[in-house]
C-alpha positions in Angstrom: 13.4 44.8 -16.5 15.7 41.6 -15.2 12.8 39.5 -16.1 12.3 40.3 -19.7 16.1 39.4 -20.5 15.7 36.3 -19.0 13.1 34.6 -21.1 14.6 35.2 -23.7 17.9 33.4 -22.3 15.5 30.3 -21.3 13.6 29.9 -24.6 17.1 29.6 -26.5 17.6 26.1 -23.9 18.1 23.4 -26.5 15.0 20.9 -25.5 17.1 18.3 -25.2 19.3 19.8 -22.1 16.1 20.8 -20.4 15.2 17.1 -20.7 18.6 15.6 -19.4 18.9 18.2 -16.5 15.0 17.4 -15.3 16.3 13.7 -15.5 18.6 13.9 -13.0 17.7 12.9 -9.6 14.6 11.2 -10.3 14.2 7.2 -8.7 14.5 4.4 -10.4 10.6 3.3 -11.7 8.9 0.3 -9.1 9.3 -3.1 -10.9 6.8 -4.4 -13.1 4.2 -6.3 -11.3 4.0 -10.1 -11.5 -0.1 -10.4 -10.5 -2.3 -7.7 -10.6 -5.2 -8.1 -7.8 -8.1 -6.1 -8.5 -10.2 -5.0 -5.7 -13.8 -4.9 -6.5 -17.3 -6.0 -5.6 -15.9 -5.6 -2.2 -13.9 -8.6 -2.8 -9.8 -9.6 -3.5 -10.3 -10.9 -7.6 -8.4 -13.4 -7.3 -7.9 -14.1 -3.9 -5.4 -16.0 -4.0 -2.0 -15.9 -5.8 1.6 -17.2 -6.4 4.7 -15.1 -7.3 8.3 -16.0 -7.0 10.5 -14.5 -4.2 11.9 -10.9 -5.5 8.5 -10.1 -7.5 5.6 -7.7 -6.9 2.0 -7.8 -6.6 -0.3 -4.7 -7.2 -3.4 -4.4 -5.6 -5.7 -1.9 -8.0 -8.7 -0.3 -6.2 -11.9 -0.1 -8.4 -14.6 -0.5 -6.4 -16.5 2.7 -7.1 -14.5 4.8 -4.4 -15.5 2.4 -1.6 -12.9 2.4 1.2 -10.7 -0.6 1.4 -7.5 -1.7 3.2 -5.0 -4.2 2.0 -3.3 -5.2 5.0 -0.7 -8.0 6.2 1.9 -8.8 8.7 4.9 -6.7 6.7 2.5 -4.8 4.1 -0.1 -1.7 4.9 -1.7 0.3 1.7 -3.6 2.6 4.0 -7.5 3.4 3.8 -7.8 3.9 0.3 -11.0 4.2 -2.1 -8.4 4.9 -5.6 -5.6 4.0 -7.2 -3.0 1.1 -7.0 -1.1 -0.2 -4.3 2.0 -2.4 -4.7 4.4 -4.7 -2.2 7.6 -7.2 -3.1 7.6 -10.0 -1.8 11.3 -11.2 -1.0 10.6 -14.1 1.8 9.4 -17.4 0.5 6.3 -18.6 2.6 2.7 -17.6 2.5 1.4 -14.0 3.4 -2.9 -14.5 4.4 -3.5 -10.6 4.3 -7.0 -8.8 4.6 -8.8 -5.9 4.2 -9.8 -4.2 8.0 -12.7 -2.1 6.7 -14.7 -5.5 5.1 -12.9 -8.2 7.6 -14.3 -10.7 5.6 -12.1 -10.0 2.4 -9.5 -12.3 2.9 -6.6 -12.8 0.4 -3.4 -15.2 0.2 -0.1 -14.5 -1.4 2.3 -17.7 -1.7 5.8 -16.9 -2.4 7.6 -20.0 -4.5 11.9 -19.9 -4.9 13.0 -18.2 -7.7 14.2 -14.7 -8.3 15.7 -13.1 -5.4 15.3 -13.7 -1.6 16.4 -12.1 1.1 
């Protein structure tokens, strides 16, 4: 009988306190990607690229659900055959990274001063 009264008490919620109260807690969103590097044709498109120190690159994987592996010295996407990987790059220098399924997909990612470096 408890369970009837309380639907009742839920549907008279005004929408926008259900909306605030789900708010709460939830991370910040990942920054906006600087490059986007698609990953396709079993290769890095383009292979290589520049972003200032503080900004991100996303790898997207669309390569018909082959396996692939984006993979440097302080980055690891996993094994993946979907979806979007993404790192931020804070030191300035240049980070060669590959992927270990296909060893011959190679890739470069140069980091140039500006934004924010750790």
């Amino acid at each position: 009988m408890r369970r009837r009264a309380l639907l009742p008490a839920l549907l008279a919620v005004p929408v926008a306190a259900t909306a605030a109260a789900c708010g709460r807690g939830r991370a910040a969103a990942p920054p906006r990607p600087a490059v986007t590097v698609v990953v396709r044709n079993i290769a890095f498109e383009p292979a290589e690229v520049e972003v200032e120190s503080g900004q991100v690159v996303e790898w997207v994987f669309d390569d018909g659900g082959i396996l692939h592996h984006v993979q440097g010295e302080e980055f690891d996407s996993g094994i993946v055959g979907a979806g979007t990987f993404r790192h931020e790059f804070t030191e300035v220098g240049e980070r060669p990274y590959l992927c270990s399924v296909h060893p011959h997909m190679t890739g470069l990612v140069r980091v140039v001063a500006g934004g924010r470096q750790r």
